[in-house]
PAKEZA-217603 format. One record per residue (C-alpha): residue in three letters; x, y, z. Coordinates in steps of 0.5 Angstrom, whole numbers. Each point is the difference from the previous one (the first is absolute). Layout:
N
NODE   type      xx      yy      zz
NODE    ALA       X       Y       Z
...
END
This chain:
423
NODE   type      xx      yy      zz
NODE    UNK      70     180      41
NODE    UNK      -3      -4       6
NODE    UNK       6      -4       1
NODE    UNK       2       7       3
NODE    UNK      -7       1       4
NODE    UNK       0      -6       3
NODE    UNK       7       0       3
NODE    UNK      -1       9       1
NODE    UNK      -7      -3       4
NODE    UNK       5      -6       4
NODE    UNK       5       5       2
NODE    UNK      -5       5       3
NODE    UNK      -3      -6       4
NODE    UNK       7      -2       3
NODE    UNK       2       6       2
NODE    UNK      -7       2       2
NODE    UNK      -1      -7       4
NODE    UNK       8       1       3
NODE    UNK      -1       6       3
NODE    UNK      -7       0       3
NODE    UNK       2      -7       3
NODE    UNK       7       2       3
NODE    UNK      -1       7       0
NODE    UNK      -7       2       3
NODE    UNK      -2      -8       3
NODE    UNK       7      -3       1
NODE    UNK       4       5       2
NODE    UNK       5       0      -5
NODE    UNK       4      -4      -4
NODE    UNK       5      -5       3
NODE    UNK       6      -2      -4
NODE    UNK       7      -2       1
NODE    UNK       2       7       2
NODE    UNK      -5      -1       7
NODE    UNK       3      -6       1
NODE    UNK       5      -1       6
NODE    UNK       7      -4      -1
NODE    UNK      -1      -5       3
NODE    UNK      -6      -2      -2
NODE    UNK       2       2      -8
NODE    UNK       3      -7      -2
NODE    UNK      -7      -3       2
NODE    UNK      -5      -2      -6
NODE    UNK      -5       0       5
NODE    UNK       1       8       2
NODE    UNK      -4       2      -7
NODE    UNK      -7      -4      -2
NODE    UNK      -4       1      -5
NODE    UNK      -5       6       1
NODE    UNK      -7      -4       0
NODE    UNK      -4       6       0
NODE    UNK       5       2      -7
NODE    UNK      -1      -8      -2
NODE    UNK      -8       0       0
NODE    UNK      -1       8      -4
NODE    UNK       6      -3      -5
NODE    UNK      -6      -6      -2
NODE    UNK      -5       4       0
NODE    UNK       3       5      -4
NODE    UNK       2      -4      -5
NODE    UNK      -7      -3      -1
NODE    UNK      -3       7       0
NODE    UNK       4       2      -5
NODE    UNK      -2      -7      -4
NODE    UNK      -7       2       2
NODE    UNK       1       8      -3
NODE    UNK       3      -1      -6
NODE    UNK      -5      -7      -2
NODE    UNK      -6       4       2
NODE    UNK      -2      -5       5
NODE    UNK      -6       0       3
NODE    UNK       2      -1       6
NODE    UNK       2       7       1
NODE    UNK      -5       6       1
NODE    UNK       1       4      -7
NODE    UNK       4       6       2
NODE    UNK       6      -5       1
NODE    UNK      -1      -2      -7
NODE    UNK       6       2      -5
NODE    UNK      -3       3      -6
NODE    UNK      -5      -4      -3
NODE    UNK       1      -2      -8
NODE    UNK      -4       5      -4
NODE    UNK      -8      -3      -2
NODE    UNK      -6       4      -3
NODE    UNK      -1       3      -7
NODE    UNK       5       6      -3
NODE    UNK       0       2      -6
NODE    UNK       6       4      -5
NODE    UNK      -1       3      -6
NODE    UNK       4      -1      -7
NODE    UNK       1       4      -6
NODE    UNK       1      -4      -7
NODE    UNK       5       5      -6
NODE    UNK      -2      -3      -6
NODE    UNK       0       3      -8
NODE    UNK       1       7       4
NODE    UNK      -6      -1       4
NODE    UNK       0       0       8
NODE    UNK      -6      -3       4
NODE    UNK      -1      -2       8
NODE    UNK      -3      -6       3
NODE    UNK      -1      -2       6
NODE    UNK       1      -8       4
NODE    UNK      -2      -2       5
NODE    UNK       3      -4       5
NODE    UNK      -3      -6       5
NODE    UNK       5      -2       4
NODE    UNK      -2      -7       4
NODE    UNK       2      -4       5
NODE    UNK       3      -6      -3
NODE    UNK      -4      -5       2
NODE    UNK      -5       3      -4
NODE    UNK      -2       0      -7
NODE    UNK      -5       6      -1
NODE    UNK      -3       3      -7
NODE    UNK       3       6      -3
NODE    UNK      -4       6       1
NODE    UNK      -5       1      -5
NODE    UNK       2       7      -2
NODE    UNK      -2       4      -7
NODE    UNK       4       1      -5
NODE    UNK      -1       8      -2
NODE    UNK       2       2      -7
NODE    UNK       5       3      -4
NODE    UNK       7      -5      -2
NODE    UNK       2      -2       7
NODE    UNK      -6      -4       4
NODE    UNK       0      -1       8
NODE    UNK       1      -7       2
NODE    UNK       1      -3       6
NODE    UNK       5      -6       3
NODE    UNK       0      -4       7
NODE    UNK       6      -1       3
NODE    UNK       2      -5       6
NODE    UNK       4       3       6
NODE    UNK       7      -1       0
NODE    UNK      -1       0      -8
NODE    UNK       1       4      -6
NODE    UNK      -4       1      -6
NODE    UNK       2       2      -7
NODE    UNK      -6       5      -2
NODE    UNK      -1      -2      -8
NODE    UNK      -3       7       0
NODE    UNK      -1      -1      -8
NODE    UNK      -5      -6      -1
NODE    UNK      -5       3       0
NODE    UNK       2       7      -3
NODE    UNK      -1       2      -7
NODE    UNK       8       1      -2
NODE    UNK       4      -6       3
NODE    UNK       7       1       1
NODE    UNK       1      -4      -6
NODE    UNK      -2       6      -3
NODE    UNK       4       4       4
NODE    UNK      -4       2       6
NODE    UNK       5       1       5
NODE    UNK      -1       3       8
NODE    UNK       2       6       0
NODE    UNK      -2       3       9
NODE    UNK      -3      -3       5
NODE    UNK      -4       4       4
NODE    UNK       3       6      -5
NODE    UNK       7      -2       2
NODE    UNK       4      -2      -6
NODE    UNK       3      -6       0
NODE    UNK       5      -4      -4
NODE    UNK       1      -7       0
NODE    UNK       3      -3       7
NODE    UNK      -4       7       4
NODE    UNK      -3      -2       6
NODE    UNK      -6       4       3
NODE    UNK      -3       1       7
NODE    UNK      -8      -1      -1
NODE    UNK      -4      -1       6
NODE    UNK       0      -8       3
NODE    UNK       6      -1      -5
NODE    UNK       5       2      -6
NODE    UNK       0      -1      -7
NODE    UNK       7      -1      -4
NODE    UNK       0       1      -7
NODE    UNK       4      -7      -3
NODE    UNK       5       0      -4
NODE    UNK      -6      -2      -7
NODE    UNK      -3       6       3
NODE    UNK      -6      -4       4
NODE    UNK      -3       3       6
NODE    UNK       2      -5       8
NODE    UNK      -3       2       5
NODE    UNK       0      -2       6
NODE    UNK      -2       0       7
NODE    UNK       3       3       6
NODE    UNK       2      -6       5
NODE    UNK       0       3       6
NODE    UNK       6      -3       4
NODE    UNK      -4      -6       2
NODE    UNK       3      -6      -2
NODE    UNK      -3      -5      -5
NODE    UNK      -3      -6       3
NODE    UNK       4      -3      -6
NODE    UNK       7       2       4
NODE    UNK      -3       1       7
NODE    UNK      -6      -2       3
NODE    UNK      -4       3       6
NODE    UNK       0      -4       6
NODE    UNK      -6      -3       1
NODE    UNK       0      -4      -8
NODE    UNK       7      -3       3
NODE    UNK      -4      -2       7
NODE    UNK      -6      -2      -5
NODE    UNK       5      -4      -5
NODE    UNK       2      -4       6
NODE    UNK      -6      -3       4
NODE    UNK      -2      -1      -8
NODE    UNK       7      -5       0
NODE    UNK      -1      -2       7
NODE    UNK      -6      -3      -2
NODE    UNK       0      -2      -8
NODE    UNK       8      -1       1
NODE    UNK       4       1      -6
NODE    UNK       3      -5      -6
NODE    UNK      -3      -5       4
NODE    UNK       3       1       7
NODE    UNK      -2       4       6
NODE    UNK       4       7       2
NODE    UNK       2      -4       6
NODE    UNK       3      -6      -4
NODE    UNK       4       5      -4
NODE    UNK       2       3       6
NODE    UNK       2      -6       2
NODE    UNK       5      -2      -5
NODE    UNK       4       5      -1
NODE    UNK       1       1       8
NODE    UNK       2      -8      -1
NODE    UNK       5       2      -5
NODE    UNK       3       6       3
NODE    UNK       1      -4       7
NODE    UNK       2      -5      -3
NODE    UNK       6       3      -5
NODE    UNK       2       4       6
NODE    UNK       0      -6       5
NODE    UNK       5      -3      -5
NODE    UNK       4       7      -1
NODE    UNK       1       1       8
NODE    UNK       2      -7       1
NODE    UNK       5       0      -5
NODE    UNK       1       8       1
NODE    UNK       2       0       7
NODE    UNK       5      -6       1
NODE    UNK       3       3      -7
NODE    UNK       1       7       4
NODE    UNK       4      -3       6
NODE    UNK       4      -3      -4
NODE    UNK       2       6      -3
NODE    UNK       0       4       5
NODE    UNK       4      -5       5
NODE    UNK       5      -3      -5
NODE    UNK       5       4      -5
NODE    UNK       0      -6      -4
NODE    UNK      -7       0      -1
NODE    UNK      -2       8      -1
NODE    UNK       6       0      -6
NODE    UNK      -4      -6      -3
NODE    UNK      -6       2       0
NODE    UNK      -1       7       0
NODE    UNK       1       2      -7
NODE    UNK      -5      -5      -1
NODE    UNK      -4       4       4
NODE    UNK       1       7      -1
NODE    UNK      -1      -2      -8
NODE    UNK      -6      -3       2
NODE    UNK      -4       5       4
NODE    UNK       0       5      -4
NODE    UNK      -4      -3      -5
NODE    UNK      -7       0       0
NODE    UNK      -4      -7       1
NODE    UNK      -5       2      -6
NODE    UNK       7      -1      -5
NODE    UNK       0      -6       2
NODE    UNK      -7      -2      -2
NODE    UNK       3      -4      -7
NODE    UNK       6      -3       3
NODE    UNK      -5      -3       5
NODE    UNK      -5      -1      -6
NODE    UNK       5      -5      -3
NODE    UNK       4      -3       7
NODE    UNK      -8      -2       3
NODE    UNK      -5       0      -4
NODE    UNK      -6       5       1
NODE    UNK      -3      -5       6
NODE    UNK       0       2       7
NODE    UNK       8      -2       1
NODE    UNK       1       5      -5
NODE    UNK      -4       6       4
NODE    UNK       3      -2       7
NODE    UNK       7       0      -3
NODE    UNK       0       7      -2
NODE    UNK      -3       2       7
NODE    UNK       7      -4       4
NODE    UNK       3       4      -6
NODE    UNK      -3       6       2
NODE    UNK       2       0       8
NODE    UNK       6      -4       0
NODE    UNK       5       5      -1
NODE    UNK      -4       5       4
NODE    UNK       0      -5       6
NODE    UNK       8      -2      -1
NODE    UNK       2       7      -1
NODE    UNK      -5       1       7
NODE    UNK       3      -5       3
NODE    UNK       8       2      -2
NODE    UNK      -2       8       2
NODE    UNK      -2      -4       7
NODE    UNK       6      -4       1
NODE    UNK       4       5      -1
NODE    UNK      -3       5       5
NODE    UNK       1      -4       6
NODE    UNK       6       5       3
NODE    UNK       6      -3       2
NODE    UNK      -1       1       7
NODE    UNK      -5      -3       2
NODE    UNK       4      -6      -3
NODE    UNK       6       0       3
NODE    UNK      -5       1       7
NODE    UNK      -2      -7      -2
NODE    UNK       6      -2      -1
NODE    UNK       3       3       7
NODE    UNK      -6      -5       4
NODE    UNK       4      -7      -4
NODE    UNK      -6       0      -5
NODE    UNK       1      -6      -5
NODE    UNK      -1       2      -8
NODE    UNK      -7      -3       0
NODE    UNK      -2       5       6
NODE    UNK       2       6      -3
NODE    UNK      -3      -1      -6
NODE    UNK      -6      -2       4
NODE    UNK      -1       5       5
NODE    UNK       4       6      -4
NODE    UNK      -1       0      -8
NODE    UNK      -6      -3       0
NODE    UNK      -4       5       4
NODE    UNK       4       6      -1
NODE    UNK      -2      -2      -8
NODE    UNK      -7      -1       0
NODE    UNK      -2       7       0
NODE    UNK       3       2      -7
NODE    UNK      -2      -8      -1
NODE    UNK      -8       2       1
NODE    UNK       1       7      -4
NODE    UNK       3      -4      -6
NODE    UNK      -7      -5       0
NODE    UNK      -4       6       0
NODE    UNK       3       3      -6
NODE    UNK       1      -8      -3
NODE    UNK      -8      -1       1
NODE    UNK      -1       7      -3
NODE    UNK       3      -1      -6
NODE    UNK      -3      -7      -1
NODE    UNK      -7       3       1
NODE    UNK       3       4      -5
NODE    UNK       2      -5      -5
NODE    UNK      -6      -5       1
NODE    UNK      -4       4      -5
NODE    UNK       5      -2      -5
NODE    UNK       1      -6       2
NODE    UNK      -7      -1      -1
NODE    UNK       0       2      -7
NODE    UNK       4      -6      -2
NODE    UNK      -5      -4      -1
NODE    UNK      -5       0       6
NODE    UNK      -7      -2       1
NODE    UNK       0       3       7
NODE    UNK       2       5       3
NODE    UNK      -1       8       2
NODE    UNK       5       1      -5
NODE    UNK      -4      -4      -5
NODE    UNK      -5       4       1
NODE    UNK       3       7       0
NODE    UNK       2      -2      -8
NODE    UNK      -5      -3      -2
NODE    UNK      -5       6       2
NODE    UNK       5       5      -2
NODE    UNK      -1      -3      -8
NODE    UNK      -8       0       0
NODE    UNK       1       8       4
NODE    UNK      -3      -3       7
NODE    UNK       4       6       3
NODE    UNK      -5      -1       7
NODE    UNK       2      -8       0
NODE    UNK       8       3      -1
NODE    UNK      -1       4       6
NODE    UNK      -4      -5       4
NODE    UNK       7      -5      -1
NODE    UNK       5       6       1
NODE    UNK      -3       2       7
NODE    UNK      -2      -7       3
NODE    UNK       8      -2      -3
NODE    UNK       2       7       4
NODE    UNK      -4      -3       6
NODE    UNK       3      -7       0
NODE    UNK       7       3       0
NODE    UNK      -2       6       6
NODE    UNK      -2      -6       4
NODE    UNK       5      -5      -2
NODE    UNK       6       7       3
NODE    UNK      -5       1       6
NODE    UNK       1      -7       2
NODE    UNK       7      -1      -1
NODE    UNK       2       6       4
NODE    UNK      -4      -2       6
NODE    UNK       3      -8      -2
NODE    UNK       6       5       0
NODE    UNK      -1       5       8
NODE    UNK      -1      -7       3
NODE    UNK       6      -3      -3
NODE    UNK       4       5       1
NODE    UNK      -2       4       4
NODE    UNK       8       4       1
NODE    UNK       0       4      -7
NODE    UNK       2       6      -1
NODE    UNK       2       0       8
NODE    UNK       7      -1      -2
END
């Protein structure tokens, strides 16, 4: 259910957002229908939005925010929060023919709290009132016969809650929560969770930038957050630096000569499909578990996207612009210099982006091959002692990372070749 609210909350952002900034500010959208011909083949004619790139950031935090009740944000932007406070409900016991009613009272508490049950009188007849405490997000089995003159070992059976009747696996809506009846007949009640996520699952903001001044200055495992950053960058350049160096030359070879490609394009075309996480063990056994093994599935990991990159490129080139090298007396080398190089280093450049993706994305695995260090290694080792805000901390700062690594290589990219998309 609050999945559904969450993405009911983003849409209504966007399409809010989208028609405030073209509409009433920018006025209006401006797509490929408003484009001129000439102009169309340009990738320069569409740029990103930077009113629509600042609201989507903001949007994703306010919704982090509103759905982990941060206090960040006033309190009528909070998602409903998770029920605390005291409830009651009321139970009637059948046994040997007779009836009688009790009621429970609830204490439901913050998790980080241990309260005492509430102190409630018992009253007369079979059936005595109790009371339970019971965390947020939790449930709690109501063994409503502990203190009760018929135990259920003598028959006593819950026959209504709240005077509704019930039998095994009913559910009852009482204030603050509900109450199952379980398949032996006990009472579950359990507390309304709002739709705030738990902090187990997602916590709000302000603990991950708490957790992350904490690993700032304590480190974690023995190593400072900027070491473990440091290391994980040095694999993924390193392993992309050896996949492009063998990947690009690779990629020419087979989009010049027919020889080539027949030879090497099955095992590429084999290759690139599989996932580099498939080949963990075989690495395990061919490297070791040291760094050489890591690096390893990192150039595995970008070869082939680098070889299919340059082979898209090479074979791109138009022929045209050959056979006008070729009118002006241009020598092989010459061609190859002044024609199919530059006029490949566009799908080139767009496979690198792609590779270094896919080997940030890979890193985490890597890593989970025997590592000391890295943002990988602290991702899982946090994730198995349920440090959700350490497991955020490394997923934002790996996402920053490759955000800016991208950035970089596209600005390398408009000024080394500044005629793509210009035909």
């Amino acid at each position: 259910m609050t999945g559904f609210v969450v993405l009911a909350v983003y849409i209504g952002i966007f399409v809010g957002s989208a028609f405030v900034v073209t509409r009433l500010i920018g006025g209006g959208i401006r797509d490929y229908t408003a484009l001129k011909t000439v102009t169309f083949g340009d990738e320069s004619a569409v740029r990103p939005n930077r009113a629509a790139g600042i609201i989507s950031i903001l949007t994703l935090f306010l919704l982090w925010g509103m759905f982990t009740g941060s206090a960040w944000l006033p309190g009528f932007l909070h998602a409903p929060a998770p029920y605390a406070g005291q409830t009651s409900f009321e139970y009637t016991v059948e046994a040997n023919g007779q009836t009688d009613t009790a009621e429970v009272t609830v204490l439901v508490h913050n998790r980080e709290e241990n309260p005492d049950p509430i102190e409630v009188e018992p009253g007369e007849g079979m059936a005595k009132n109790d009371s339970i405490t019971v965390a947020q997000y939790r449930s709690q089995l109501v063994q409503f016969d502990r203190n009760d003159d018929v135990s259920k070992s003598d028959g006593a059976t819950v026959v209504a809650i709240n005077g509704t009747r019930v039998t095994p696996g009913d559910r009852v809506e009482i204030p603050g929560g509900s109450v199952t009846i379980s398949d032996k007949g006990t009472p579950n009640f359990e507390p309304d969770n709002g739709w705030q996520m738990e902090p187990l699952y997602l916590p709000s903001p302000e603990a991950v930038v708490e957790r992350t001044f904490t690993v700032l200055d304590e480190g974690f495992r023995g190593t400072s957050l900027l070491g473990h950053l440091a290391w994980s960058l040095f694999r993924v350049v390193a392993g992309f630096i050896c996949g492009a160096i063998v990947g690009i030359p690779l990629g020419y070879a087979m989009g010049l000569s027919n020889w080539f490609r027949g030879w090497f394009d099955p095992i590429v075309e084999f290759m690139r499909p599989v996932p580099p996480l498939a080949l963990i063990p075989l690495v395990i056994i061919w490297a070791g578990i040291g760094e050489t093994g890591k690096i390893i599935l990192l150039f595995l990991a970008a070869l082939w996207i680098m070889a299919i990159a340059a082979r898209s490129g090479v074979s791109g080139v138009k022929i045209s612009k050959v056979h006008a090298a070729y009118s002006l007396g241009a020598s092989k080398w010459q061609i190859m210099r002044y024609v199919i190089i530059p006029n490949s280093l566009p799908e080139i450049f767009t496979g690198a982006r792609v590779a270094m993706g896919v080997c940030w994305g890979t890193v985490v695995a890597a890593e989970l091959v025997a590592a000391e260090k890295g943002a990988g290694m602290m991702i899982m080792v946090a994730s198995k002692f349920q440090n959700t805000d350490i497991v955020i901390l490394g997923i934002i700062l790996i996402g920053i990372i490759g955000f800016g690594i991208d950035m970089l290589m596209r600005a390398v990219e408009r000024f080394l070749v500044p005629w793509k998309g210009k035909g």
